[in-house]
N, C-alpha and C positions, 0 to 999 in steps of 0.2 A: 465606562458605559454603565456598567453597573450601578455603578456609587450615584451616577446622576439620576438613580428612578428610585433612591434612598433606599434600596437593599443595605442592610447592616452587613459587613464582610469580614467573616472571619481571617485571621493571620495568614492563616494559611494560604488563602486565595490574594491576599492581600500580596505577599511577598510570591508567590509560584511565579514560574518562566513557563509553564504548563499550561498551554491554552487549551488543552482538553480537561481538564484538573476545572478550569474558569466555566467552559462550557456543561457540567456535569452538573458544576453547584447551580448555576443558572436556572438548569431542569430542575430542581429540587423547588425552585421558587416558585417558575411558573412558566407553563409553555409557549408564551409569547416573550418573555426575558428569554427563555433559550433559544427561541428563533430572530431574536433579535441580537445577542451575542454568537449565534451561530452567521446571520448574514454579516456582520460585523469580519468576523475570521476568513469569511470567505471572499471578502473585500481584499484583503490585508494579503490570502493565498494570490487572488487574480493581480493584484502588483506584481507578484514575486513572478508570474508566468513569462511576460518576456524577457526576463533575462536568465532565465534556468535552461541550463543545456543539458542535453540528454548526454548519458552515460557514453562513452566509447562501444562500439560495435556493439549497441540494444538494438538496434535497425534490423541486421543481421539474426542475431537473437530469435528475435519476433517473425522474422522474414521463415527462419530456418526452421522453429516449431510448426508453422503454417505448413510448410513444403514438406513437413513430415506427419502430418496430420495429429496436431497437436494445435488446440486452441491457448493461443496467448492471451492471456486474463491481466487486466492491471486492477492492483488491486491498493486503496491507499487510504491512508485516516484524512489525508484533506477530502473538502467537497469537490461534489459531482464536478460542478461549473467548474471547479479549478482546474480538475483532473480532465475534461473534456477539451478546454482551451489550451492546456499544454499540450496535448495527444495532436489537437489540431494543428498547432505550429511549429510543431515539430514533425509535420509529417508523419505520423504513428498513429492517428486515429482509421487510418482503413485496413492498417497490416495487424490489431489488436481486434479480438475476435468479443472481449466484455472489458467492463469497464465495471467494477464494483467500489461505492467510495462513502465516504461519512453522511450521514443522514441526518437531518438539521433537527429529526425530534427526536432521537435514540440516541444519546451519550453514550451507551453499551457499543455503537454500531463505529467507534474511536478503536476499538480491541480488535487485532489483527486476527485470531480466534473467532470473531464475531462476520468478521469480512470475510475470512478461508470458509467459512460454514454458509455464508449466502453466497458467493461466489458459486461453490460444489451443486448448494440447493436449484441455482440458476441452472449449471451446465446438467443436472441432473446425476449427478455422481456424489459418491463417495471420497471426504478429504482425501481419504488414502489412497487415492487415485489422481493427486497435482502432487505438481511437486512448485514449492517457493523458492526463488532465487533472492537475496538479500546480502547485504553486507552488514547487517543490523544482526549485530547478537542477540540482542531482545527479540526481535522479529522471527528469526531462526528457531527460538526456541518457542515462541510462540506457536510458530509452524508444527512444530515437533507434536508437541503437545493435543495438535488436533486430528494428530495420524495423518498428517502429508509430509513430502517426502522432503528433503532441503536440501540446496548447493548453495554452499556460503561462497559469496564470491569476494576474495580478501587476497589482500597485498602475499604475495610469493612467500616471504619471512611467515607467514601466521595459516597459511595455506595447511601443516600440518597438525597445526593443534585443534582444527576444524573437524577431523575424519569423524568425530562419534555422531557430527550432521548430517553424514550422507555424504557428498561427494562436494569437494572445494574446488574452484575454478578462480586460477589468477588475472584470465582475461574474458571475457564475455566473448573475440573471438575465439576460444578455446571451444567455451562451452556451443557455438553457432554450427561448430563442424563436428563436435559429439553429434548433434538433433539431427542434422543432416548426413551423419555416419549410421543411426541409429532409428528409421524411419520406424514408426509405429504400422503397425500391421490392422489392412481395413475391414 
C-alpha cells in the first residue's frame, strides 16, 4: 500500500513482519498514509475476528474480577473495531468493563505502556493499582515497568521462572477462584 502512493521505503520497512514498525513510518510521512495503513490493518485484524477463540476459562476470569469488584479492562495494540467485534462474538463485550485499543493517529498508542497509562487515566487510577494478565514476556515486562502489577500466565514447566513478575498462574481457572477467593473490599 505504501509503495503504491510512491513513498520511497526503506529496507527496513521493506523486509519487517512488524505491522506496527509499517504503521509508525507511515506517520512519519503523512497523517492520511497512516490512516490509510492504519484502516488497512484493521481490515486485515476484522478477517482474523471470526475465527480467534477466546482463551480457555477468560469468561470465568472476567465474570470472577466483576463479582469481586474489580473492573475487567481489555487492553490490546489491535484497533478499536477489531477489539469491539471480537468482545462481541465472543460474548465478552458486556462482562469487560473498558476496552482500550490502538489509535489510527498515535503510532505511540501500539506500546503497551502507552495503553496501561490511558487505560488507569480512564479508570482514574494509578498503574499501580491494575494488575496485567499476559503470557507475553515482552508485555509482562512492559507492564512492570509502568508500576502495575503482573501474573504471567504460562505453561506449568515455566510457571517458576516467572515469580520476579508477581504471581504466575498455569490456568486462568486458577486465577478465576483466586478473584473470587479474594474479593476486593467496597
Amino acid at each position: 500500500m505504501l509503495s503504491e502512493h510512491g513513498v520511497p521505503l526503506p529496507e527496513t520497512i521493506t523486509v519487517t513482519t512488524d505491522p506496527f514498525a509499517v504503521l509508525s513510518f507511515a506517520a512519519t510521512i503523512s497523517r492520511e498514509l497512516a490512516e490509510q495503513a492504519d484502516a488497512e490493518l484493521t481490515d486485515c485484524e476484522l478477517g482474523a475476528v471470526p475465527t480467534a477463540e477466546p482463551i480457555g476459562y477468560v469468561h470465568d476470569v472476567i465474570a470472577s474480577a466483576r463479582e469481586s469488584s474489580r473492573t475487567a479492562t481489555v487492553i490490546s495494540t489491535c484497533s478499536a473495531r477489531a477489539v469491539n467485534a471480537y468482545l462481541e462474538r465472543t460474548n465478552l463485550a458486556d462482562l469487560v468493563g473498558l476496552g482500550v485499543a490502538r489509535t489510527p493517529h498515535d503510532p505511540a498508542s501500539t506500546s503497551i505502556a502507552s495503553l496501561i497509562g490511558r487505560a488507569a487515566g480512564v479508570l482514574d487510577t494509578d498503574a499501580s493499582a491494575c494488575a496485567v494478565v499476559s503470557t507475553s514476556a515482552d508485555i509482562r515486562d512492559a507492564a512492570l515497568n509502568t508500576g502495575a502489577d503482573v501474573i504471567a500466565y504460562v505453561s506449568a514447566s515455566a510457571a517458576p521462572t516467572h515469580a520476579h513478575a508477581g504471581t504466575a498462574v498455569t490456568s486462568l481457572a486458577d486465577l478465576a477462584l483466586r478473584l473470587r477467593a479474594h474479593p476486593l473490599r467496597n
